[in-house]
C-alpha positions in Angstrom: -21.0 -10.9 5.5 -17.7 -10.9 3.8 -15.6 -7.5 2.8 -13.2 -8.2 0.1 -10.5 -5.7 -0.5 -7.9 -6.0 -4.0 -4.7 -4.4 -3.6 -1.8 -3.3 -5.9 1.1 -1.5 -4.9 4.4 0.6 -6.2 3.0 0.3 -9.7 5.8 3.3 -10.5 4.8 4.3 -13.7 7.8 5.8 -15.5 10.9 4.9 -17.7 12.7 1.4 -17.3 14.2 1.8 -13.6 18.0 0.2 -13.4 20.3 -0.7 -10.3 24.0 -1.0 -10.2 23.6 -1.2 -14.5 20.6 -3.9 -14.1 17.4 -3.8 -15.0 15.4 -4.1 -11.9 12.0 -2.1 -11.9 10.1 -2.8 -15.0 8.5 0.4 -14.5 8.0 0.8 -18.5 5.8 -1.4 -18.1 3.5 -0.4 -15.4 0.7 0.4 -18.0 0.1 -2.5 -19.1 0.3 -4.5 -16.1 -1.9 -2.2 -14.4 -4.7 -2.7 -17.0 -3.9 -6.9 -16.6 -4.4 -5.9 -12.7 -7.9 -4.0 -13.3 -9.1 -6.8 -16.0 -8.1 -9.6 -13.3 -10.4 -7.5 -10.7 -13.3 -7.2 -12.7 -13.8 -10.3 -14.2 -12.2 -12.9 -11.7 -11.8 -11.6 -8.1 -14.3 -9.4 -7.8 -13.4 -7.2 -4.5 -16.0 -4.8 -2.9 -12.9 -1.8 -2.9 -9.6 -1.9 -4.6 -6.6 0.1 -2.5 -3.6 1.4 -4.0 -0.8 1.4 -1.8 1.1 4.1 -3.2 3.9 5.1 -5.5 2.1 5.3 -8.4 5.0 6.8 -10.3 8.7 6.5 -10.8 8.9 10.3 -9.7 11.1 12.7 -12.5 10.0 16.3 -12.7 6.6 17.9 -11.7 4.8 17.6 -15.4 6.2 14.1 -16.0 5.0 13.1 -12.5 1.7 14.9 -12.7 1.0 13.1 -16.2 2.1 9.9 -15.1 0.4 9.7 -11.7 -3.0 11.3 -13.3 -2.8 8.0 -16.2 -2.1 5.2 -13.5 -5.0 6.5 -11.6 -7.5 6.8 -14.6 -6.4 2.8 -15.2 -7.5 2.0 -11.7 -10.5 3.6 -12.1 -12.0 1.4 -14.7 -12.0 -1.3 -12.5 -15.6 -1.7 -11.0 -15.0 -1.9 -7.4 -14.8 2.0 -5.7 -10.9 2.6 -5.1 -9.1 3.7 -2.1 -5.6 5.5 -2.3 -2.5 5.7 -0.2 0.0 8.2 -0.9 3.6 6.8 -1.2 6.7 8.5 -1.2 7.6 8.7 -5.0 4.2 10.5 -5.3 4.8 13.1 -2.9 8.5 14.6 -4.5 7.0 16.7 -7.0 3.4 16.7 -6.3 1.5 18.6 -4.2 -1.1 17.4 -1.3 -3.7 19.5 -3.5 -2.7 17.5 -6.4 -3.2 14.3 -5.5 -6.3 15.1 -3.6 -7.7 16.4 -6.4 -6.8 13.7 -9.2 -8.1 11.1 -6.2 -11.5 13.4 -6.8 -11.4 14.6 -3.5 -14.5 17.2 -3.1 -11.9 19.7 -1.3 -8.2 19.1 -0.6 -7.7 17.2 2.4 -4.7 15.8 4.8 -3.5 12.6 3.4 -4.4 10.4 5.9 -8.1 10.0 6.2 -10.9 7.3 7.3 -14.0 5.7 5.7 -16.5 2.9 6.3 -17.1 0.0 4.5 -18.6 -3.5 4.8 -19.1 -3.0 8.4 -15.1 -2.0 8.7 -13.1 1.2 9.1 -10.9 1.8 7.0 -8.0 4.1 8.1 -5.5 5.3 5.5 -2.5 6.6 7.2 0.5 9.2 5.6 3.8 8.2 6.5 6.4 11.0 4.6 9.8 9.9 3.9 12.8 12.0 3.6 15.2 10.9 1.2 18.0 9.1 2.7 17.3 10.3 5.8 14.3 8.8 7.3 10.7 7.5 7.4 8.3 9.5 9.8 4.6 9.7 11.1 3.7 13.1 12.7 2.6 13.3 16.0 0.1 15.0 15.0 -1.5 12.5 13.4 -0.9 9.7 16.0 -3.0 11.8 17.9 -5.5 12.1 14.9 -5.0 8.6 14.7 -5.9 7.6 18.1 -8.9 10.2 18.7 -10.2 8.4 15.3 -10.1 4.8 16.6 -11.4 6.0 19.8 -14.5 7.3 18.2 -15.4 4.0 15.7 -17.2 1.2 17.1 -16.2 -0.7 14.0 -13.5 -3.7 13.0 -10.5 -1.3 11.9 -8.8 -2.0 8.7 -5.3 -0.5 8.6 -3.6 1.1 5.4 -0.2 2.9 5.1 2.7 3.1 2.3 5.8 2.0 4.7 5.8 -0.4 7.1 5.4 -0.3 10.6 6.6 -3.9 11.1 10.0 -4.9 12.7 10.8 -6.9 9.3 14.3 -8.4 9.2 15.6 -7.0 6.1 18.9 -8.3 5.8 17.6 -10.8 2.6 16.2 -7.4 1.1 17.3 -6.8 -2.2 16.4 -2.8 -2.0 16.6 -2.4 1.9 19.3 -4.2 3.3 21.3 -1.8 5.8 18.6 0.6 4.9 15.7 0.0 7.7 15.4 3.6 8.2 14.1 3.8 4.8 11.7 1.2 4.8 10.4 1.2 8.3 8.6 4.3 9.9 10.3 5.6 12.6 7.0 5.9 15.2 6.5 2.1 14.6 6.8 1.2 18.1 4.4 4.0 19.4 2.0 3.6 16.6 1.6 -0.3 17.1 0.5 1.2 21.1 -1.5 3.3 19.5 -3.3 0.4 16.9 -3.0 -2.0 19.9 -4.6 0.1 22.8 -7.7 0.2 20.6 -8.6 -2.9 21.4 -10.4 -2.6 17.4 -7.5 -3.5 14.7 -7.7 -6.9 12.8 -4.9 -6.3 10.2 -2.3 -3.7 8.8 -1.7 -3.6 4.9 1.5 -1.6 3.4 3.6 -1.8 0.2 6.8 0.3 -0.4 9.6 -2.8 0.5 8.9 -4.6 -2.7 8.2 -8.3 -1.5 5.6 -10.3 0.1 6.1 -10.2 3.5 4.3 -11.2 7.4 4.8 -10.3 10.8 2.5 -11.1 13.5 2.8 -8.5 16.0 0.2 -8.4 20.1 -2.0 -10.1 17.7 -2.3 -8.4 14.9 -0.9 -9.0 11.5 1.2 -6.8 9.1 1.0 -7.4 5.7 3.8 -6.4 3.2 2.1 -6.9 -0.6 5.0 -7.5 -3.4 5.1 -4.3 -5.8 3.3 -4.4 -9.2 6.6 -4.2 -11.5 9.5 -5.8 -9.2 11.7 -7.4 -11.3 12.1 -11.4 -10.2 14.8 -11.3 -12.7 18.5 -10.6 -12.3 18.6 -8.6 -15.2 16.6 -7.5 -18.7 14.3 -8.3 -20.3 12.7 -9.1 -17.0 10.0 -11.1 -15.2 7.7 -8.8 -13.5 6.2 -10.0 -10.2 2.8 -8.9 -11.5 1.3 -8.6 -7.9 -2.1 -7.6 -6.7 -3.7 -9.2 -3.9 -7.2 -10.1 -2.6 -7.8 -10.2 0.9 -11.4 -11.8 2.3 -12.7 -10.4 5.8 -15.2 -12.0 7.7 -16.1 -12.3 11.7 -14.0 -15.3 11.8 -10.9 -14.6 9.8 -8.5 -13.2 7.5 -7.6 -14.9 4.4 -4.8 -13.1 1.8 -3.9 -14.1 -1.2 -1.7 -12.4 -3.9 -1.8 -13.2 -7.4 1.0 -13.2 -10.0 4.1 -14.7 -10.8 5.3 -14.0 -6.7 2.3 -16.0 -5.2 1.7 -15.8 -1.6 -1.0 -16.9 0.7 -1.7 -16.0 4.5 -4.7 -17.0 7.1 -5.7 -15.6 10.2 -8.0 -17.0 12.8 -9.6 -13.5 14.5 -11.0 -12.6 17.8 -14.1 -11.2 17.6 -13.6 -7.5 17.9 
């Protein structure tokens, strides 16, 4: 039996985002392309869960944040499929654990990292905080949650985190080139032990470096989805990259495929696990 999981990532809801006097986040935008993502999930793809890699919003003060990040997330949940979230860092500047717990309908407030079962899969939703400029880390405390949880599951393990815990070259970035530290977590190398000890992890999913990316890594593979509003423009008025994603799990393999005007498709022959 097949899981199917949609994705959509750095939606960044918020006024028209520039760079060096471009236009290069069509973040005014974000509503509508948001709804096209939901429409596209219930009537075409169809996924059994769709996950929301983080950075809902294009963070700017605590009541424009809070508004922001509360609209994206009633969008997503129109679409029929139950939805899973990941914190990214943008959500996190001016709002609260409590606060996003709660708008995610959390019966209590709750650590951001977290795991569920689905389809026959656990699904493990990892926090990785990021301060700005400075760095991208994951606690040790929750590598240790991290690896006491895998311990425990005799299921498939699905992976989910907001940063990357790749070793992506990202000299051709157009946001991270030079800036690693602020795109990769910091713990990679000793969380990839951790995910590759367990003997029980078929695939890694993160958003955050805004492009469709792949790295193949002891075996397991690390999937970058493109963000929702990129810009694949130089300038105004913009194309927007459009990106969601729909990835098809079964026994035997992998298969993702990402939708929009950045198409990308990946296959992965799997080990039974």
């Amino acid at each position: 039996m097949a899981l199917t999981i949609g994705f959509v990532t750095d939606l960044h809801f918020g006024p028209a985002a520039y760079h060096d006097g471009k236009l290069r986040k069509l973040t005014h935008h974000a509503a509508e392309l948001t709804r096209g993502v939901v429409r596209a999930m219930n009537e075409e793809l169809k996924p059994d869960l769709l996950v929301n890699l983080g950075d809902d919003i294009e963070d700017e003060s605590r009541d424009a944040d809070l508004a922001r990040y509360t609209e994206c997330q009633e969008i997503l949940r129109t679409a029929k499929a139950e939805l899973v979230n990941v914190a990214g860092n943008h959500d996190t500047i001016h709002l609260t654990r409590e606060d996003l717990t709660r708008i995610w309908r959390f019966d209590a407030p709750s650590p951001l990292f977290y795991a569920i079962d689905r389809g026959g899969h656990h699904i493990v939703v990892l926090h990785t905080l990021e301060r700005k400029d400075v760095d991208v880390r994951i606690p040790q405390a929750q590598l240790e949650w991290l690896k006491d949880d895998l311990a425990r599951t005799k299921l498939p393990v699905i992976v989910l985190m907001h940063h990357s815990a790749s070793e992506q070259d990202l000299s051709d970035s157009f946001w991270f080139e030079g800036l690693s530290h602020l795109a990769l977590v910091k713990e990679r190398a000793d969380l990839r032990r951790i995910l590759e000890e367990s003997g029980k992890v078929r695939v890694v999913f993160n958003g955050h470096v805004h492009r469709n990316h792949l790295d193949v890594i002891a075996g397991i593979p690390y999937v970058t989805i493109q963000s929702l509003i990129e810009n694949l423009d130089e300038d105004a008025p913009g194309r927007p990259a459009a990106a969601h994603a729909l990835a098809t799990i079964t026994e035997e393999r992998i298969v993702v495929r990402v939708h929009g005007n950045d198409p990308a498709r990946y296959q992965f022959e799997t080990r039974e696990v």
